[in-house]
C-alpha positions in Angstrom: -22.3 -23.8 102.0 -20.3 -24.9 105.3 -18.1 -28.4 104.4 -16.0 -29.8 106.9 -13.1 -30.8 104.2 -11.1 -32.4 107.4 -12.3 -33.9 110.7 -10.8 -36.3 112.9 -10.9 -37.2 116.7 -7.7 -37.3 118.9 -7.0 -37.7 122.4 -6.8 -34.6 124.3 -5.5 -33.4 127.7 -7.9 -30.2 129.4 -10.3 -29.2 131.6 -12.6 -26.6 130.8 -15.8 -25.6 132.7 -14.6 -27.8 135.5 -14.6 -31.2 133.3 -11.7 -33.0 132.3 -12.0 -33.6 128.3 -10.0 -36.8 127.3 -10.8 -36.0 123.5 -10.8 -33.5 120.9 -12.4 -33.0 117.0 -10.0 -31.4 115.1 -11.7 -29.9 111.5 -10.6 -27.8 108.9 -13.7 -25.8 107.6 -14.7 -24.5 104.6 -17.6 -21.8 104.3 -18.4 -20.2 100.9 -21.4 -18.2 99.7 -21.8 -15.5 96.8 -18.4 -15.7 95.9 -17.1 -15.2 99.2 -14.8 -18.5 100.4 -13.2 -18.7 104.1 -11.2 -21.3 105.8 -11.1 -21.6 109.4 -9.0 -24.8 111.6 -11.2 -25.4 114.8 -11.3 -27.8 117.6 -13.3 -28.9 120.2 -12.7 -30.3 123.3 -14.8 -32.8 124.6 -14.8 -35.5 127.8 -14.8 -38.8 126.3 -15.4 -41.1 129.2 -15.5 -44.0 127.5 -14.8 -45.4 124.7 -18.6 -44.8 123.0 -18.4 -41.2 124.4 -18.3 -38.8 121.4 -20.5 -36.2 122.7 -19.0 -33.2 121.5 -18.9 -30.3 124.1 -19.9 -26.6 122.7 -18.4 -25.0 125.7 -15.1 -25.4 124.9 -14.9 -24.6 121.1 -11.8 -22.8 118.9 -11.1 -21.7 115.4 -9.0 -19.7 113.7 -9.7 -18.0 110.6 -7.0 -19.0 107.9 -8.6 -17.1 105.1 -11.4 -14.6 104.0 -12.0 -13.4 100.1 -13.1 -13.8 96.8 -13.0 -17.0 95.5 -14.0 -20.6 95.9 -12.6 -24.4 97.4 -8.9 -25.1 96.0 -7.5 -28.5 96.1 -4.6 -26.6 96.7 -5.3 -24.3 99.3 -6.8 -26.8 101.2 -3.6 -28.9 101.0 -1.4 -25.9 102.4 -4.0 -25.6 104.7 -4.0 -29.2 105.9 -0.2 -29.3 106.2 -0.4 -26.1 108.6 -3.3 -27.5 110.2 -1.8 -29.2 113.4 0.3 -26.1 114.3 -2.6 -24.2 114.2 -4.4 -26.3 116.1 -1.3 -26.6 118.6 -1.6 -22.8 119.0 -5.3 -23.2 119.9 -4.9 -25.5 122.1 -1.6 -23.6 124.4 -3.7 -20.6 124.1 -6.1 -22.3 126.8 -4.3 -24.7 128.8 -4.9 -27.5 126.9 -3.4 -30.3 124.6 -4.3 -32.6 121.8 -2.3 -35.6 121.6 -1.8 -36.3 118.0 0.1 -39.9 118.3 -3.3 -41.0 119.9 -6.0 -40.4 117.4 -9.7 -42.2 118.5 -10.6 -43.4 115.1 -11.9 -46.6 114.9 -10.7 -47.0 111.4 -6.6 -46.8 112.8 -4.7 -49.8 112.4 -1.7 -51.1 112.3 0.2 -54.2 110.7 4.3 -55.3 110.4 5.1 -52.1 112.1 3.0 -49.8 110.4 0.5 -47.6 111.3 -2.6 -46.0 109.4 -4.3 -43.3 110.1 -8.0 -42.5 107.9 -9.5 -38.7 108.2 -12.5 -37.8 106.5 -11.6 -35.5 103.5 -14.6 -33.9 101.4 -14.2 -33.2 98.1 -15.4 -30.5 96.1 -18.6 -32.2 95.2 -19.8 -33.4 98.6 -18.5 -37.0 99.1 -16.5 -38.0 101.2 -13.9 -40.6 101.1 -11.8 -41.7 104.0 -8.2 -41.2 103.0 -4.9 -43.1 104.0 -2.2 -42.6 105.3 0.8 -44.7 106.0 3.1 -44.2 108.3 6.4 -46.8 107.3 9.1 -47.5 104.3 6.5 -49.9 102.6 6.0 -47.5 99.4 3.9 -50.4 97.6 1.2 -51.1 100.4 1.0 -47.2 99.8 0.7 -47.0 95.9 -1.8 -49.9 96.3 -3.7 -47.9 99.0 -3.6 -44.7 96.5 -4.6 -47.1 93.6 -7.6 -47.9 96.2 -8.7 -44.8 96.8 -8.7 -43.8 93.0 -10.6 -47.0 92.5 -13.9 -46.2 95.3 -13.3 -42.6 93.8 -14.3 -43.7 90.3 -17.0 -46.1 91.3 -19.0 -43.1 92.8 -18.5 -41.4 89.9 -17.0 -38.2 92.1 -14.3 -36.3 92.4 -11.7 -36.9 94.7 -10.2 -34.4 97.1 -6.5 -36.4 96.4 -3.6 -35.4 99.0 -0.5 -36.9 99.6 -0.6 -39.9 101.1 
């Protein structure tokens, strides 16, 4: 079963197959099967034109494996993996000219309020939801407890699982 535990859209900086692409979709992805788990960190570069232009290009694909064996999802693996993730991704990128621009993420669901920014990226938890998780960006430790206590909240309605990662 193939689970994209992270994904999240960035502005990017290359040109591949003669097109400039102005975004990227960054994933982490998790492929398991017969007792057999591997993680791989991929990107895609695509041209987002405008601002409803999410048409992902197949031309200009990447991925790195980050692990092949025995086994099966780990919270914690997938948290080590997720903190490695942008270097990774970084090292994709350099490898072929081109650049994603982290501090510029196309999300709708970014924000920002009194000087603090918030970013959401899908997570998937072991049992197949998803949940968009937070992260905040300032010294404001309660708005993030009461964002955590959020999350834990939607997680129990659902009656699922939460993939929980610092937030």
């Amino acid at each position: 079963m193939t689970v994209n535990v992270y994904e999240r859209y960035y502005k990017a900086n290359a040109v591949f197959s003669g097109v400039q692409r102005n975004g990227a979709l960054v994933m982490l992805i998790s492929d398991s099967e017969a007792g057999q788990i591997n993680y791989k960190a991929a990107v895609t570069f695509f041209p987002h034109r405008d601002k409803e232009d999410y048409a992902v290009s197949y031309d200009a694909y990447f991925e790195k494996e980050l692990y092949a064996g025995k086994g099966r999802r780990s919270k914690k693996k997938e948290t080590a993996y997720l903190e490695q993730l942008q270097a990774v991704i970084d090292g994709l990128a350099e490898e072929h000219g081109a650049a994603v621009l982290w501090d510029s993420p196309l999300s709708e669901t970014d924000w920002s309020s009194e000087g603090e920014t918030y970013h959401a990226g899908r997570i998937q938890g072991r049992t197949g939801a998803a949940l968009s998780v937070l992260r905040l960006h300032g010294d404001d430790r309660s708005r993030a407890d009461g964002i955590r206590s959020h999350i834990r909240d939607v997680a129990q309605d659902i009656g699922k699982t939460a993939l929980s990662l610092c937030l």
